[in-house]
C-alpha positions as CSV (number, residue, x, y, z in Angstrom):
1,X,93.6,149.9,117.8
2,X,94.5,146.3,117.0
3,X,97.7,144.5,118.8
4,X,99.1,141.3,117.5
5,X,101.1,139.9,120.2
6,X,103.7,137.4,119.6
7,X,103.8,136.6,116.2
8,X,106.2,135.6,113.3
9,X,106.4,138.9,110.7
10,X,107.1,138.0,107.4
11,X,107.2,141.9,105.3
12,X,107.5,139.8,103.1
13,X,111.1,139.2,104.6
14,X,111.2,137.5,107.9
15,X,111.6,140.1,110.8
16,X,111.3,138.0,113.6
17,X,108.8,137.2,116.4
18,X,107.0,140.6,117.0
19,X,104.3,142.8,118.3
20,X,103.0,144.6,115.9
21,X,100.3,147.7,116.6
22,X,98.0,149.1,114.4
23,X,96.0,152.2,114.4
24,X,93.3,154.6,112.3
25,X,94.6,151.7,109.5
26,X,98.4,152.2,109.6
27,X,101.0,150.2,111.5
28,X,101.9,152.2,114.3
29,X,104.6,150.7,116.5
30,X,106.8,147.3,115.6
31,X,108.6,145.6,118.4
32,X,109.8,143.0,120.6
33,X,107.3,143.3,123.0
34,X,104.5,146.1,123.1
35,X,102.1,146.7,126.7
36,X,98.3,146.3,126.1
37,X,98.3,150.6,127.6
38,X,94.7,150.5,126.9
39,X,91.8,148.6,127.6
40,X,90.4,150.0,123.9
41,X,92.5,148.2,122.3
42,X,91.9,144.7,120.9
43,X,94.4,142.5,121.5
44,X,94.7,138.9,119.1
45,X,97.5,136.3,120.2
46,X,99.5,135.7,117.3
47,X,101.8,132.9,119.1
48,X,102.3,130.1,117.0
49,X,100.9,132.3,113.5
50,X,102.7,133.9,110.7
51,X,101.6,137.4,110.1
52,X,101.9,138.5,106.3
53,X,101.2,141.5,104.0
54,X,97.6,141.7,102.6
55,X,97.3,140.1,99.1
56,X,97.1,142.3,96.7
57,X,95.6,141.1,92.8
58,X,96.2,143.3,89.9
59,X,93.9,141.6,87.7
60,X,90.1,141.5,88.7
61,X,87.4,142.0,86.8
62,X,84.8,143.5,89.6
63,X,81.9,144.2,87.3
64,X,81.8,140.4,85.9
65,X,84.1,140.0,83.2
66,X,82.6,137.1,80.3
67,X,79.2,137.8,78.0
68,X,81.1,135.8,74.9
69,X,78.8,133.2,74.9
70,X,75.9,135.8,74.9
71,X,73.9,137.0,78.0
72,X,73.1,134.0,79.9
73,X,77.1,134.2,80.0
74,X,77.7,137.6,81.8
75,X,79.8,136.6,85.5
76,X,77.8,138.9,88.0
77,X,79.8,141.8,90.1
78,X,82.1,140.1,92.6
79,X,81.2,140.4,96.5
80,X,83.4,142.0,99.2
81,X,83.3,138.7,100.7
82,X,85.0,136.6,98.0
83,X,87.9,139.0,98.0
84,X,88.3,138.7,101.9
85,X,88.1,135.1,101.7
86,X,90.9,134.8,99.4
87,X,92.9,137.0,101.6
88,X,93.1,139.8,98.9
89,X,92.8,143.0,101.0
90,X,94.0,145.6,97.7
91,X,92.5,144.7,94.3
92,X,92.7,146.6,90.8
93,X,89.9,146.2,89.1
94,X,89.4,146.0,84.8
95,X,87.2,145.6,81.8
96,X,87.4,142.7,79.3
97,X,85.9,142.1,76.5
98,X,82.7,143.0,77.0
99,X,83.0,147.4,76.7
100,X,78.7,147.3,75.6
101,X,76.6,145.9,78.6
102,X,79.3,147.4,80.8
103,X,81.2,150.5,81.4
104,X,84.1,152.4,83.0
105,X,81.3,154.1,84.7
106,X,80.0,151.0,86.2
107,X,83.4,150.0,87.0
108,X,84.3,153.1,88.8
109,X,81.1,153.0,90.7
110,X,81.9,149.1,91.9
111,X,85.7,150.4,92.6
112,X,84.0,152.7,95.1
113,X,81.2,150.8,96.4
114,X,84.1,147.8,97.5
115,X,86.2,150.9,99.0
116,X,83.2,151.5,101.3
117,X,82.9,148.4,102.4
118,X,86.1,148.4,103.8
119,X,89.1,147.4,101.0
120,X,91.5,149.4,99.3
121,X,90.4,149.2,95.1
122,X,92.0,151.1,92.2
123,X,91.0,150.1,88.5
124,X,92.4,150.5,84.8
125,X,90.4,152.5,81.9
126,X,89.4,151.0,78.8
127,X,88.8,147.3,77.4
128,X,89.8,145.4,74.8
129,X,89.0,147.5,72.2
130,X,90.7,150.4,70.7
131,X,89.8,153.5,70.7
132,X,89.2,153.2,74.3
133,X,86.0,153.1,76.5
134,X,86.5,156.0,78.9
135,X,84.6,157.9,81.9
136,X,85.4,161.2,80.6
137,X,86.6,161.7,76.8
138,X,90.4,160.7,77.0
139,X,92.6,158.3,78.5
140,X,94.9,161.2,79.9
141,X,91.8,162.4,82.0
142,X,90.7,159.3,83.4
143,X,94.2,158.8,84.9
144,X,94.7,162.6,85.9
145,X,91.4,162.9,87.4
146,X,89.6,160.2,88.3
147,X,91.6,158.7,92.2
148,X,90.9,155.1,91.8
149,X,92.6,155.1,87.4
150,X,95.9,154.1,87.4
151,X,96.2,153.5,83.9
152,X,94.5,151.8,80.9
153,X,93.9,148.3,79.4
154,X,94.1,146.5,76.0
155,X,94.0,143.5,74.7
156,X,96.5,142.3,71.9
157,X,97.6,139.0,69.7
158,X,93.7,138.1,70.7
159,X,90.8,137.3,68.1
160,X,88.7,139.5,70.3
161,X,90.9,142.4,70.2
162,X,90.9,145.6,68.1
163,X,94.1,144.6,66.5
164,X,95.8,147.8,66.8
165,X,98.7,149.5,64.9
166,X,101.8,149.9,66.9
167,X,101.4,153.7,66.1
168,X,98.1,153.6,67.3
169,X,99.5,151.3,71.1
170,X,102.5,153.9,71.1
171,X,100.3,156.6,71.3
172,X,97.5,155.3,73.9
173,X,101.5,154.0,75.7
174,X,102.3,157.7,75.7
175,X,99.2,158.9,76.6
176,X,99.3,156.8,79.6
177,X,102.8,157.5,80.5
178,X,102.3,161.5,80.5
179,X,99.1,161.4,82.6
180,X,101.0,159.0,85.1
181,X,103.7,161.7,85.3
182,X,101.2,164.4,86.0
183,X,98.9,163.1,88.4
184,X,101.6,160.8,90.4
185,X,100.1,157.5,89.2
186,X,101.9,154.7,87.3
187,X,100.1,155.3,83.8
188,X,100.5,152.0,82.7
189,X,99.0,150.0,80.1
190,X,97.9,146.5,81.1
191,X,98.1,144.7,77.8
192,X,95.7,141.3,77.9
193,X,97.9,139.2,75.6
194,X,95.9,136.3,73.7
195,X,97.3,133.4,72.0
196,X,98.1,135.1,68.6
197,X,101.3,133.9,66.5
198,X,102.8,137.9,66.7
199,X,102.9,137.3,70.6
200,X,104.8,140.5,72.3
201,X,105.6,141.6,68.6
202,X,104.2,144.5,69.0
203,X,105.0,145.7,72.4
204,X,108.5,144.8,70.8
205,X,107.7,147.3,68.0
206,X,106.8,150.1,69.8
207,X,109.5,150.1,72.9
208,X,112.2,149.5,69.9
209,X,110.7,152.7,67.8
210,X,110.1,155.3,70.6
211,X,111.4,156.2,74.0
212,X,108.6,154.9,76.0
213,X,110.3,153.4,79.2
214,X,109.6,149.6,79.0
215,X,108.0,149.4,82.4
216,X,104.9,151.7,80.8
217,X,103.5,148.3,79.3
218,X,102.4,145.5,81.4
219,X,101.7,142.7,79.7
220,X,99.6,140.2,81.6
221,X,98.6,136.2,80.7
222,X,101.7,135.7,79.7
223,X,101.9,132.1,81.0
224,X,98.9,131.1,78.0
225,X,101.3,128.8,76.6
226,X,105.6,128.7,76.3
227,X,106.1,130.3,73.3
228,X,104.3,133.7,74.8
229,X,106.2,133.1,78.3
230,X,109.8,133.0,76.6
231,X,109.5,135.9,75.1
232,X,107.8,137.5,78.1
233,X,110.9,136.7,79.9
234,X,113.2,138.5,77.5
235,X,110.6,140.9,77.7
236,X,111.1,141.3,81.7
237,X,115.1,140.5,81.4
238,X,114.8,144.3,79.4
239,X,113.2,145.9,82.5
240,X,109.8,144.9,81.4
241,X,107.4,143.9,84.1
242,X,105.1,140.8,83.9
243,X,102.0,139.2,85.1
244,X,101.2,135.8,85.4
245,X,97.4,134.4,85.7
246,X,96.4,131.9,87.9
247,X,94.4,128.7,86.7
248,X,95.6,129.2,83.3
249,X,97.4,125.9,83.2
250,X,99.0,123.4,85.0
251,X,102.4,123.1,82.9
252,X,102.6,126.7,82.8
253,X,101.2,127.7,86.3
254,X,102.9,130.9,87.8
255,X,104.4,128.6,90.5
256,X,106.0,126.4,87.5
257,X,106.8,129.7,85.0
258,X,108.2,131.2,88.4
259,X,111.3,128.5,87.9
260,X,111.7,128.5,85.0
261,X,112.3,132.2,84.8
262,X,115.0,131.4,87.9
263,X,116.5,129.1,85.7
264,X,116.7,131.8,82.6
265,X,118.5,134.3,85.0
266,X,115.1,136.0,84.6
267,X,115.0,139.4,87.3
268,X,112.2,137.4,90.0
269,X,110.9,141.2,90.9
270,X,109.8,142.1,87.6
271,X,107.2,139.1,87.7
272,X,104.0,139.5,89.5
273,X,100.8,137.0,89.7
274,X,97.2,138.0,89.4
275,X,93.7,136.0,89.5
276,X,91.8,137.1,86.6
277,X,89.1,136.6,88.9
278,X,85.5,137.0,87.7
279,X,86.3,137.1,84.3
280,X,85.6,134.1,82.5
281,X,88.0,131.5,80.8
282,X,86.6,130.2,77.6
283,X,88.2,127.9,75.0
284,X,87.4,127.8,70.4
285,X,87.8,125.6,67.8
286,X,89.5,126.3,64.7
287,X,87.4,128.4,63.2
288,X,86.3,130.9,66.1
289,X,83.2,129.2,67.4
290,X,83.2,129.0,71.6
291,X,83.5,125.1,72.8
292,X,83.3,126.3,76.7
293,X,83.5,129.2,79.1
294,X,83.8,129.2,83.2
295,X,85.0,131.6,85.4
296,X,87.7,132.3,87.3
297,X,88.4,132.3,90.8
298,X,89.8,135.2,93.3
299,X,90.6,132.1,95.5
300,X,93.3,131.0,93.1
301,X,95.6,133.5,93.8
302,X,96.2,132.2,98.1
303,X,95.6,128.8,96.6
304,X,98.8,129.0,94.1
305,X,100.9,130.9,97.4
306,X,100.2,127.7,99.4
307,X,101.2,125.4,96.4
308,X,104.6,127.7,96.2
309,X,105.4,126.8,99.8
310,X,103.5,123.5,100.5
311,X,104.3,121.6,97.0
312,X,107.2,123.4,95.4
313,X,109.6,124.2,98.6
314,X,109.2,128.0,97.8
315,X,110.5,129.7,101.3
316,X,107.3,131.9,102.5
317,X,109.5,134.6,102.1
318,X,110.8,134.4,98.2
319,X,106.6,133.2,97.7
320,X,104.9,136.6,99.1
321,X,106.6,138.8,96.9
322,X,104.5,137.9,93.8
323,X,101.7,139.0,95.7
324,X,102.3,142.1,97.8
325,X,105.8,143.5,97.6
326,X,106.6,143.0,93.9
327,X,102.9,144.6,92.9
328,X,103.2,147.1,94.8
329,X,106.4,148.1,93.5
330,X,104.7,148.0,89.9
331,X,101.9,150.0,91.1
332,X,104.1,152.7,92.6
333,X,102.4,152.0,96.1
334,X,105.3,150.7,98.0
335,X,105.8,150.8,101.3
336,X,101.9,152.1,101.8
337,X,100.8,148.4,100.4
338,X,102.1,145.2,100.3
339,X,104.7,145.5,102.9
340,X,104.8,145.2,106.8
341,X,106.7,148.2,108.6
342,X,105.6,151.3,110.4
343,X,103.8,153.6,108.7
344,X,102.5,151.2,106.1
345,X,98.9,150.2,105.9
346,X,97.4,147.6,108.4
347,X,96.6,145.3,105.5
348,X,97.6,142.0,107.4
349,X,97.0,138.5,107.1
350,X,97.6,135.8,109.9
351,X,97.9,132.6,108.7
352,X,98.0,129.2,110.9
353,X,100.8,126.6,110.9
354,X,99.4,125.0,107.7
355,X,98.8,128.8,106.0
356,X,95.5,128.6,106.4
357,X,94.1,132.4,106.7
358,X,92.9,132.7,110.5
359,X,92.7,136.5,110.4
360,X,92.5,139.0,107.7
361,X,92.4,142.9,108.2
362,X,92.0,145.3,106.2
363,X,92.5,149.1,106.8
364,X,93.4,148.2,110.3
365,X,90.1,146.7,110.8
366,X,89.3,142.8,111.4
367,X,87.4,141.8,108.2
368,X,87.6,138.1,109.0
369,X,88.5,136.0,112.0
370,X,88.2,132.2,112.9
371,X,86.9,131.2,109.9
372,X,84.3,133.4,109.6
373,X,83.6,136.8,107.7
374,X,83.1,139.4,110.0
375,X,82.4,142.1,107.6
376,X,79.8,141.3,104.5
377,X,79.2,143.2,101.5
378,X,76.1,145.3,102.0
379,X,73.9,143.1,99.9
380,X,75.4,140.0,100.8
């Protein structure tokens, strides 16, 4: 058991200076002022600290994403570690582009190697291409059957992409959608939207032609340029929800797309921000050769929080909910994840008076602490 005495509880809303009591990794007991009963129980003084929901990041490619500037290019697997650091304490994990040297089999096995280790993981089937890579032989099984799928991914308006018919996404939408009705999961598509000219055309297509609910597509990097996030926002003023990358760039940012979708009456809960970590970012000329590539950062995703608050004159409260309330909503895991009340998962970070991450747990156990990782990867 873990008590966190005197501290300021943001769930993401402010609740006041509490104690808060965790045990076998739920929170247990919320209140003014909680006895230490037990001399099992460890007991951190949160006086002067902010105590917030784990992160959680929709978007990370665990296996190494990148390989598009052949195999020298291939990111390695991300360590527990890394996500800890960046205070992520829930992460979905996904294939990109590369579906050959890699697999929804090594994916799921990565999904469940990080669960051991101590963090909550789910992941999305498929890649960029079309017809998808799968563990078992459909899309509707991998969601039904396999815990950690939630639903599938493709890529779309990209030059690495399959360039699929919107008969062909309307199908592999309602695929998704009927195996997330019969196993209790979200079945979503998590469309990776490139910089083509037909943008969300046809997403557009296919919720305008059949009676798939517009929440079944997610599409994601939609802050690649403004022409793709305007019509993301009409896209998330219809229902649709949204994902914005970190690290993309700096006139588009999620903090910076964040208001201007305030200022386009644009619904704030319908927008969620991810890392793209351990994928790599790459950049081509005019005629398709690579000029660069780099990776990305699970880091970015705190970072971009702090730049919200510090920088931007975000409250902490209207900040968090890209992060943990508003995904967990979209993942249909809310109030188990991304939320602080009883009953809810001790996911928890506690954060100094300059939100810097002093503490992170994870599963009601301390992960990290001063500084310093208290729980490492088993190869790390």
């Amino acid at each position: 058991m873990i008590l966190i005495k005197n501290v300021d509880v943001y769930s993401p809303e402010y609740i006041g200076t509490k104690d808060v009591l965790t045990a076998k990794g739920k929170i247990v007991l919320i209140d003014d002022e909680i006895s230490i009963f037990s001399k099992k129980i460890c007991v951190i003084d949160g006086t002067g600290k902010k105590l917030v929901p784990g992160f959680i990041d929709c978007h990370v490619h665990i296996t190494g994403g990148g390989g598009e500037g052949s195999f020298k290019t291939r990111v390695p697997e991300i360590t527990l570690s890394k996500l800890i650091e960046g205070g992520i304490t829930t992460v979905v994990g996904l294939l990109g582009t590369d579906s050959t040297t890699r697999s929804v089999e090594n994916l799921i096995a990565k999904a469940k190697s990080l669960k051991e280790e101590g963090i909550s993981v789910y992941a999305v089937t498929g890649s960029y291409g079309f017809p998808s890579e799968t563990l078992t032989d459909s899309v509707k099984k991998d969601i039904v059957y396999v815990e950690e799928i939630l639903g599938v991914k493709i890529a779309l308006s990209d030059h690495r992409s399959a360039s699929i018919s919107n008969h062909e996404l309307a199908r592999l939408a309602s695929d998704a959608r009927v195996a997330g009705m019969l196993s209790g999961k979200p079945g979503i598509v998590v469309a990776h939207m490139g910089n083509g000219k037909k943008g969300l055309g046809l997403i557009n297509e296919v919720l305008e032609e059949t009676e798939i609910p517009v929440k079944t597509i997610r599409p994601t990097h939609v802050n690649r340029r403004k022409e793709l996030l305007k019509e993301a926002f009409d896209f998330a003023k219809k229902g649709g929800i949204i994902d914005l990358t970190c690290g993309i760039s700096e006139e588009t940012s999620p903090s910076h797309a964040i208001i201007e979708a305030e200022k386009n009456n644009v619904p704030l809960e319908n927008i969620t921000i991810s890392s793209d970590g351990y994928g790599s970012w790459s950049s081509y000329d005019s005629v398709g050769n690579l000029k660069e590539i780099g990776v990305s950062s699970v880091k970015s995703l705190f970072e971009e929080f702090k730049f919200m608050v510090k920088n931007l004159n975000f409250t902490i409260e209207k900040a968090l909910m890209f992060y943990t309330s508003n995904v967990s909503k979209a993942l249909e895991k809310y109030p188990q994840k991304g939320f602080i009340s009883e009953n809810s998962d001790a996911d928890l970070l506690l954060l100094d008076k300059n939100l810097e991450i002093d503490t992170v747990i994870a599963n009601g156990k301390v992960m990290f602490a001063a500084g310093k990782i208290e729980v490492k990867g088993t190869y790390e």
